[in-house]
NULUMDO-843815 format. One record per atom (N, C-alpha, C): atom name; x, z, y. Coordinates in steps of 0.001 Angstrom, whole numbers, plus 500000, padded with zeros to 6 digits. Layout:
BEGIN
  atomo    east      up   north
     CA       X       Z       Y
...
END
This chain:
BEGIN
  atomo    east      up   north
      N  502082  512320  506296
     CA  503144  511789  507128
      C  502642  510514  507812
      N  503274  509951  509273
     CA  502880  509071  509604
      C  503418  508023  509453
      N  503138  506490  509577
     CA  503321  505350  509642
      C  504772  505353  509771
      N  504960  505536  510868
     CA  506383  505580  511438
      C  507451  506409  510770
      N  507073  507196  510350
     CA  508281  508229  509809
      C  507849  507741  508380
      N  507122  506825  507687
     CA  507505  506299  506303
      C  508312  505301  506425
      N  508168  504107  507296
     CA  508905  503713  507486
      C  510332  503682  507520
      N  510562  504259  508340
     CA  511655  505159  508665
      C  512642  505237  507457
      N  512005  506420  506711
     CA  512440  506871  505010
      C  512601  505595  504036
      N  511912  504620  503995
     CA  511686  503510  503243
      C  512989  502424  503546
      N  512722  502495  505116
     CA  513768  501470  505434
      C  515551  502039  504964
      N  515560  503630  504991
     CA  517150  504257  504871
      C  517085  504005  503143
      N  515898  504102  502721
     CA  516427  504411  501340
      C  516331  502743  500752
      N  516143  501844  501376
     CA  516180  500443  501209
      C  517509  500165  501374
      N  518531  500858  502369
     CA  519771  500299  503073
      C  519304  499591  503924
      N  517733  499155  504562
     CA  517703  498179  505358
      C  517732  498372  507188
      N  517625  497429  507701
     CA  517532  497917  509168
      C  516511  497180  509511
      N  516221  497095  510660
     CA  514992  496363  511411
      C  515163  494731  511684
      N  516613  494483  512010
     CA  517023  493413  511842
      C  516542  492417  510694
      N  517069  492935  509184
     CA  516746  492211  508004
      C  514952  492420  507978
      N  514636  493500  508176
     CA  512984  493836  507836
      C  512232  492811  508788
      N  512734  491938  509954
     CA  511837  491276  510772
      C  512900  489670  510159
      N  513754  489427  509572
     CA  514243  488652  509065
      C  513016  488170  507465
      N  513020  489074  507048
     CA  512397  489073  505500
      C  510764  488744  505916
      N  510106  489353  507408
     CA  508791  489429  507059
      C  508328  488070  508102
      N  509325  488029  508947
     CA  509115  486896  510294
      C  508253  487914  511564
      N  508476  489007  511226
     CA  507418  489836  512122
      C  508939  490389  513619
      N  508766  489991  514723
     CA  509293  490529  516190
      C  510345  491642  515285
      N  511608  491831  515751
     CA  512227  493048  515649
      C  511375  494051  517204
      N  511267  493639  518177
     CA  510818  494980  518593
      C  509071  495199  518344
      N  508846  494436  517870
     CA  506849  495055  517064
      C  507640  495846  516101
      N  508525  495705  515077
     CA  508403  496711  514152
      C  509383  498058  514653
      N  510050  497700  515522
     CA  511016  498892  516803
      C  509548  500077  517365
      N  508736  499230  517855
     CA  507562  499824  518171
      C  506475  500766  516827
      N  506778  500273  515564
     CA  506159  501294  515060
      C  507149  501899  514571
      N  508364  501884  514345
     CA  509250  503513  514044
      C  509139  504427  515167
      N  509325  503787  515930
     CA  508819  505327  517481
      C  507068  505529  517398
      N  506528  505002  516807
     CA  505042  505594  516645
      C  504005  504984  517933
      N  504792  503578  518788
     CA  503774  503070  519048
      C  503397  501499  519003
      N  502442  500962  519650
     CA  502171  499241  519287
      C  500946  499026  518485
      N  500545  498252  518199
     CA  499212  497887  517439
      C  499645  497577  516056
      N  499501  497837  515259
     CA  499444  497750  514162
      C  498558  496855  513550
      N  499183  495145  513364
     CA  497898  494360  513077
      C  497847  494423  510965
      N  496775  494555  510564
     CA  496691  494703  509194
      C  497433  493817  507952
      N  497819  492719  508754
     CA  498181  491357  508601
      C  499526  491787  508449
      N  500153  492894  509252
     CA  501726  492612  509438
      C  502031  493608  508788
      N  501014  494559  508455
     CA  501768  495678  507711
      C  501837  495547  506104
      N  500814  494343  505731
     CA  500891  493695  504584
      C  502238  493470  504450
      N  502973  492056  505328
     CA  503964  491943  505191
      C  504983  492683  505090
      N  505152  493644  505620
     CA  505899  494547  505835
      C  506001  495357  504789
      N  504573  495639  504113
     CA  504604  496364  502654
      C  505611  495212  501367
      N  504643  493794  501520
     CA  505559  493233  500426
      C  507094  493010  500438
      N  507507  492806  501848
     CA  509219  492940  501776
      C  509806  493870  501478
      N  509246  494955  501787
     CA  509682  496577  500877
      C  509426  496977  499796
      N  508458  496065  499213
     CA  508547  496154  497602
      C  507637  497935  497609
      N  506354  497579  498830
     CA  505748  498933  498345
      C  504457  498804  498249
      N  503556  499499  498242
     CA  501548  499084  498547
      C  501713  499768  499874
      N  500758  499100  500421
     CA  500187  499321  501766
      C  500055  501127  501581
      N  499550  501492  500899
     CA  498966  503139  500476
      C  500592  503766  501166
      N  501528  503574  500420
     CA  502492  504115  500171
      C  503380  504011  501626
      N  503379  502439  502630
     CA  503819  502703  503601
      C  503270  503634  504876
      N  501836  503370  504464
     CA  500872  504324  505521
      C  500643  505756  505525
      N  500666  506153  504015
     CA  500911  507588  503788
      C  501634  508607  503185
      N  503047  507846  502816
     CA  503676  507960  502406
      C  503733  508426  501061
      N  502772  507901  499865
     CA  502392  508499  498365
      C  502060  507335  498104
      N  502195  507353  496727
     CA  501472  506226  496017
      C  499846  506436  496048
      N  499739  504550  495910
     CA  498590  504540  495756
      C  497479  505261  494655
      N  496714  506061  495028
     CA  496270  506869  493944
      C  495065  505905  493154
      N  494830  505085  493430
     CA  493869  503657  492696
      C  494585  502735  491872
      N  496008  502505  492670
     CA  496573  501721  491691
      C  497226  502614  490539
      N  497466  503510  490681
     CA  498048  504102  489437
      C  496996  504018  488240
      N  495556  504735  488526
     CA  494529  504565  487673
      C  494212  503539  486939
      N  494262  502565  487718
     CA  493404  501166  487526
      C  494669  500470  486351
      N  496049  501084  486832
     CA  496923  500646  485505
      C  497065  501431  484411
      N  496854  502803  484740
     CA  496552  503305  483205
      C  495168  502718  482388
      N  494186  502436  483290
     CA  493002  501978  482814
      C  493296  500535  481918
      N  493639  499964  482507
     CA  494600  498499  482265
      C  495149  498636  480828
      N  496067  499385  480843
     CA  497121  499432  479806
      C  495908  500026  478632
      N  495256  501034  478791
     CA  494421  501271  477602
      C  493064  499992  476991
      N  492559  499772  477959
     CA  491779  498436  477637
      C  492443  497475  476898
      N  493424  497048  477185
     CA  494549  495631  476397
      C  495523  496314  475571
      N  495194  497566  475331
     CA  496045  498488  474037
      C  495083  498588  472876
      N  493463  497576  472972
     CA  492682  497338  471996
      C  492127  499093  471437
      N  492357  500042  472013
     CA  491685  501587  471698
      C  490834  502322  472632
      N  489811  501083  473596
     CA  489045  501333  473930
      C  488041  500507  473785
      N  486754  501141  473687
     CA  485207  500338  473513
      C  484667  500351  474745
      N  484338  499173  475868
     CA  483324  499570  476737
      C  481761  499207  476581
      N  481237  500089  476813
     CA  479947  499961  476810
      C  478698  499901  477871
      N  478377  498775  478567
     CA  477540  498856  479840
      C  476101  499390  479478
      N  475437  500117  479879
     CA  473945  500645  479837
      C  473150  500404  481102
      N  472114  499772  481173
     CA  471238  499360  482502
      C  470235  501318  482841
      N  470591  501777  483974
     CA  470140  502962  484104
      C  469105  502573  485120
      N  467742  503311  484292
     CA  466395  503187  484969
      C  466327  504314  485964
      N  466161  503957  486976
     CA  465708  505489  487929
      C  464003  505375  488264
      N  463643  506807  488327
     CA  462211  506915  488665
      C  462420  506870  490048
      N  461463  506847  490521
     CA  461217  506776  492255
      C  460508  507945  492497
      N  460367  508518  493669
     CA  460204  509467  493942
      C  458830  509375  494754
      N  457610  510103  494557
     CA  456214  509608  494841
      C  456092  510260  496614
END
């Protein structure tokens, strides 16, 4: 799905409108008018913002799924500081190739 049509979904199921969403982020109501119709520049900077006032990851406004890294990296998380894992680093020698 695109940018715009997550949006979209995010903002109805927020209750929010464009009004409060350029209130909350300080970002133009018509820059973010411009990406629900699917056009405008999209600066990386604003869609940050735009992610943290919606309370989503960047992953999730852009493609509409969760982030598939952050989910990992917190199960990884939670098992490391649940003390039932050992890590173990090994230095791997490679041959070179003549």
């Amino acid at each position: 799905m695109s940018l715009n049509k997550n949006l979209q979904i995010i903002l109805k199921q927020k209750n929010w409108n464009l009004s409060r969403l350029a209130k909350e982020t300080g970002i133009n109501k018509s820059t973010l008018h411009a990406w629900t119709v699917g056009r405008g520049n999209i600066k990386l900077e604003y869609l940050r913002k735009v992610a943290v006032a919606l309370e989503v990851s960047v992953h999730k406004l852009a493609y509409g799924e969760p982030d598939p890294f952050e989910e990992v990296s917190e199960e990884i998380l939670n098992e490391i500081f649940s003390g039932d894992v050992r890590v173990t680093l090994h230095r791997i020698e490679r041959r070179r190739a003549k």
